[in-house]
C-alpha positions in Angstrom: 138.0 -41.4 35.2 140.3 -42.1 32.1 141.4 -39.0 30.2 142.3 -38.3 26.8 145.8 -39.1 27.1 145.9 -41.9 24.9 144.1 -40.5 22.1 146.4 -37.6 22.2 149.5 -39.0 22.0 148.5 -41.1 19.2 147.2 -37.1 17.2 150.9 -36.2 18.4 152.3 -39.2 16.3 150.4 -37.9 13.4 150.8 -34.8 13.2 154.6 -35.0 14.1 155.1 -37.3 11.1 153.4 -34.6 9.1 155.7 -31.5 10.5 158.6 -33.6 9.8 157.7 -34.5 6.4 156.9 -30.8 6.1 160.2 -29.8 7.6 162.4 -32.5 4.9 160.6 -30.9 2.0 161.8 -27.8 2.6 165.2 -25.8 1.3 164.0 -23.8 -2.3 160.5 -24.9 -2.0 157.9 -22.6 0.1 156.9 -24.1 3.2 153.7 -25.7 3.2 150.8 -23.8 4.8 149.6 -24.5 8.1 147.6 -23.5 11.0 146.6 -24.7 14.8 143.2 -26.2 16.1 141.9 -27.3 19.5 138.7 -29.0 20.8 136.6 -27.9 23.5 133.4 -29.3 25.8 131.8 -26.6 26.6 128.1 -28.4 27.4 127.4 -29.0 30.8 124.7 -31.6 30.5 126.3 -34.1 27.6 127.7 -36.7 28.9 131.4 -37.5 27.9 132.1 -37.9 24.3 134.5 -38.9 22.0 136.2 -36.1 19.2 137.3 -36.4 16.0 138.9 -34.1 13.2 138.4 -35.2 9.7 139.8 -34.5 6.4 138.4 -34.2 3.2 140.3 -37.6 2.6 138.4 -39.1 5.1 141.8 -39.4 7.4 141.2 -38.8 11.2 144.1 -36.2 11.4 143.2 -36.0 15.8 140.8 -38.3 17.6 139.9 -37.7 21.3 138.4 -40.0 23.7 136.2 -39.5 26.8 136.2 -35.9 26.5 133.9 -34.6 29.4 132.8 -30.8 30.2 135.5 -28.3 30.7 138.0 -30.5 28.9 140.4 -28.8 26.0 142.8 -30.4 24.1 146.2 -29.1 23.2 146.6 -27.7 19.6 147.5 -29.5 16.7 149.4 -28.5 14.2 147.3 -29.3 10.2 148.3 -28.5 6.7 145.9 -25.6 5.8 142.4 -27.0 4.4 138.9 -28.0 5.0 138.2 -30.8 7.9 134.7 -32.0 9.7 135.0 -32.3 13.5 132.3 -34.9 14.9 131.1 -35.7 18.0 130.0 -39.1 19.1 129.0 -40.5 22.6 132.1 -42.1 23.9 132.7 -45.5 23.3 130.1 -45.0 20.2 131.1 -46.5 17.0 133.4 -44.4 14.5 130.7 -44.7 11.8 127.8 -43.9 13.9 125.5 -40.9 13.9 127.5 -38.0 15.1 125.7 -35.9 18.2 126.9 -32.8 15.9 129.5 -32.1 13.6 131.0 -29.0 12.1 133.1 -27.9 8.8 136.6 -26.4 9.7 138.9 -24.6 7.9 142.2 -24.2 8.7 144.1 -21.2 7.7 147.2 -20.4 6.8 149.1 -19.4 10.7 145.7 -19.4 11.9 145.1 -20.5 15.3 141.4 -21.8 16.2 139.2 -23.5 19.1 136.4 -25.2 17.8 133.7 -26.3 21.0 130.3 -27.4 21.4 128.2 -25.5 23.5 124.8 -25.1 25.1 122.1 -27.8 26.6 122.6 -31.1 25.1 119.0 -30.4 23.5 120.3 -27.2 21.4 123.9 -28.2 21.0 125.8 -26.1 18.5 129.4 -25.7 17.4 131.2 -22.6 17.5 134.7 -22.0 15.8 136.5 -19.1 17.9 139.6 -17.6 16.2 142.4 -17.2 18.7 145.0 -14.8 18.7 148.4 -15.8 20.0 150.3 -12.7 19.5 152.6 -12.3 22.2 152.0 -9.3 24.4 153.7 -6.5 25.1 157.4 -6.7 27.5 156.6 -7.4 31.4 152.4 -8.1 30.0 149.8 -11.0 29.7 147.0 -11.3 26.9 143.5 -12.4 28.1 140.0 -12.8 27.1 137.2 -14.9 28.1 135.1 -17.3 26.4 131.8 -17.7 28.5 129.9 -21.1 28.7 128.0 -21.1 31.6 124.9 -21.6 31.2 123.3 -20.3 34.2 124.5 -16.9 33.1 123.2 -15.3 29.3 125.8 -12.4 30.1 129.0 -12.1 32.8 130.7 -9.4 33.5 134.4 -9.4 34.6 137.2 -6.9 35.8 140.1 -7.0 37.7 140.2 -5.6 41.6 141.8 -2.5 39.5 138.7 -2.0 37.6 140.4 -3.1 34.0 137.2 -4.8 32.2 137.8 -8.0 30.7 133.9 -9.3 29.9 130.8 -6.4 29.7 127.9 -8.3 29.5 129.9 -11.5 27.4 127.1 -13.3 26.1 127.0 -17.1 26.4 128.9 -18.8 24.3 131.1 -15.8 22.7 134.6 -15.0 23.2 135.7 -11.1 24.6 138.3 -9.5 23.0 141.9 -9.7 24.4 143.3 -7.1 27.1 146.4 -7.0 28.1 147.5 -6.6 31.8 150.2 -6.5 33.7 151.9 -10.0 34.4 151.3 -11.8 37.9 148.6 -12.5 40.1 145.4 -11.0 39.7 141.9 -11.1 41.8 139.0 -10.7 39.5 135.3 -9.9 40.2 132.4 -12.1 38.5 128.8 -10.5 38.0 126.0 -12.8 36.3 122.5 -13.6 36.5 123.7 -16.8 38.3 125.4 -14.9 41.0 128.8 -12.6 42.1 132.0 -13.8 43.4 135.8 -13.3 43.0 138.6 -15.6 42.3 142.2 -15.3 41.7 144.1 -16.0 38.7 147.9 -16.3 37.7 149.2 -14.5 34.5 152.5 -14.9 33.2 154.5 -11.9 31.6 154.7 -13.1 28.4 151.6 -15.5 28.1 148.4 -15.7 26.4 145.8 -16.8 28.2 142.0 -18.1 28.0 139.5 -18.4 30.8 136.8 -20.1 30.7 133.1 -19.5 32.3 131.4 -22.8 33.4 128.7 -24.1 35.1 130.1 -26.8 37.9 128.0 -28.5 40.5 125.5 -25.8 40.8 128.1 -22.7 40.6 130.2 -20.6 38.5 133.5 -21.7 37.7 136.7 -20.3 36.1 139.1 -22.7 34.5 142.2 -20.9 32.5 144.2 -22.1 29.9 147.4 -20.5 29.4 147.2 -20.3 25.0 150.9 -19.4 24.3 154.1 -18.7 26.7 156.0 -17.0 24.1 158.7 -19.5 24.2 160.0 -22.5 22.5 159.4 -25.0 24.9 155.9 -26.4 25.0 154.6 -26.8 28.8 154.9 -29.9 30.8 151.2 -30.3 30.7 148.1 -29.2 32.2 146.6 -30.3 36.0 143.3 -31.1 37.1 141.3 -28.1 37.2 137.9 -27.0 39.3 135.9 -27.5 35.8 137.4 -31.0 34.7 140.2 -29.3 32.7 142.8 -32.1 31.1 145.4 -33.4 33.6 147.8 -34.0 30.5 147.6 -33.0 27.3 150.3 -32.9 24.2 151.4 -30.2 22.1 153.8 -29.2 19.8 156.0 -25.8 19.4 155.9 -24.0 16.3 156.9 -20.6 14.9 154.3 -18.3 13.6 156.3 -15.2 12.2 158.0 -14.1 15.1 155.8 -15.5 18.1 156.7 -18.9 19.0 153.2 -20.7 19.6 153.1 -23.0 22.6 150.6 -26.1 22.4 149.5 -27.2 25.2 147.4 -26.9 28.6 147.9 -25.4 31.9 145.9 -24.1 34.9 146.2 -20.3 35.5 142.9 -19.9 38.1 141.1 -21.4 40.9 137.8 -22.4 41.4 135.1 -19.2 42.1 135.0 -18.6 45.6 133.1 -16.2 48.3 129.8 -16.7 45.9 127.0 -14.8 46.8 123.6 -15.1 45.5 122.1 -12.3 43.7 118.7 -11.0 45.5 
């Protein structure tokens, strides 16, 4: 099954032209403002898709291709402004209907995931504000954004009781907690079932996971946000929810955190499931 690759590395060409004309127009001037968006499938019955970001100019600024549940793209980099994401079937015509679309602004140092989410038969779009401040010396930032939807609430902590979700209603992010970096177990309670699985958190890291439905259980993909450091990741791996094997991304400072783009696995897939009686 072909990935996004392609499409990415042609939204890195873009928007690395624009950071370097950025960068070469800079000395007395101010810089130009900028923030960071990222696309996400978050519905588990629509078929794969392909995703665009448009600007007001009508410019495609980052196009994805054959973008299936699960998947989430690298950030990219954008002047500050108003753009229209759109979602076509893949392999639909650029100037077909959309499946849905949605107005996003990008804000001055403002980092944002923009996903579609529920049944294909009420899709929506949601536009979740991400915070990518690094954590505190020796921690690791996490919250949850839950999209199963088997489950209109989960419930997470850690195996030392620290609560990440309370009753995280579908398609909502949780606010960020910070933990100690390393490995953690953490314990899953929905309407869909209970189960543990164990997930990887860098000191130093901001991270994301992800509730999904996959082949008739929970699942918990992770997406490490930020690393605090100025080299971007190598690139994501396959993931137990269809997360991107590759994806691009670009590093850029925002005040004194240094923002990673990019994609990488942090959990496994939800084991020792039990059904709820």
């Amino acid at each position: 099954m072909k990935r996004i690759v392609r499409s990415l590395a042609t939204a890195v060409g873009v928007v690395a032209l624009a950071a370097g004309t950025a960068t070469g127009a800079q000395g007395s001037e101010e810089p130009a403002a900028t923030g960071w968006a990222r696309l996400a499938h978050l519905s588990p019955d629509t078929p794969e898709v392909d995703v665009s970001l448009t600007g007001l100019d009508g410019e495609s600024v980052l196009e994805l291709q054959d973008v299936g549940y699960g998947d989430v793209s690298g950030y990219a980099r954008l002047p500050a402004g108003t753009y229209t994401a759109a979602m076509r079937p893949a392999g639909a015509p650029a100037d077909s209907e959309p499946v849905i679309t949605a107005a996003v602004e990008i804000e001055d140092g403002v980092a944002i995931t923009v996903a579609a989410v529920g049944l294909n038969a009420d899709l929506s779009g949601r536009i979740l504000v991400d915070d990518l401040t690094a954590p505190a010396a020796g921690q690791a930032r996490v919250r949850l954004i839950s999209a199963a939807v088997s489950s209109p609430a989960v419930t997470v902590t850690t195996s030392t009781g620290t609560v990440l979700a309370d009753d995280a209603a579908f398609g909502t992010a949780t606010g960020y907690s910070e933990v100690p970096g390393g490995r953690w177990t953490l314990d899953l309670s929905s309407a869909a079932g209970t189960g543990s699985t164990d997930v990887d958190l860098a000191a130093g890291s901001v991270n994301t996971l992800f509730v999904l439905d996959v082949d008739g259980e929970l699942n918990v993909v992770g997406v490490v946000d930020s690393t605090g450091t100025p080299e971007a990741p190598a690139g994501g791996v396959r993931t137990g929810g269809r997360g991107l094997e590759t994806s691009a991304g670009w590093a850029e400072p925002l005040g004194a955190v240094a923002l990673v783009a990019g994609l990488a696995v942090v959990t496994g897939v939800l084991a020792r499931r039990r059904r709820v009686s």
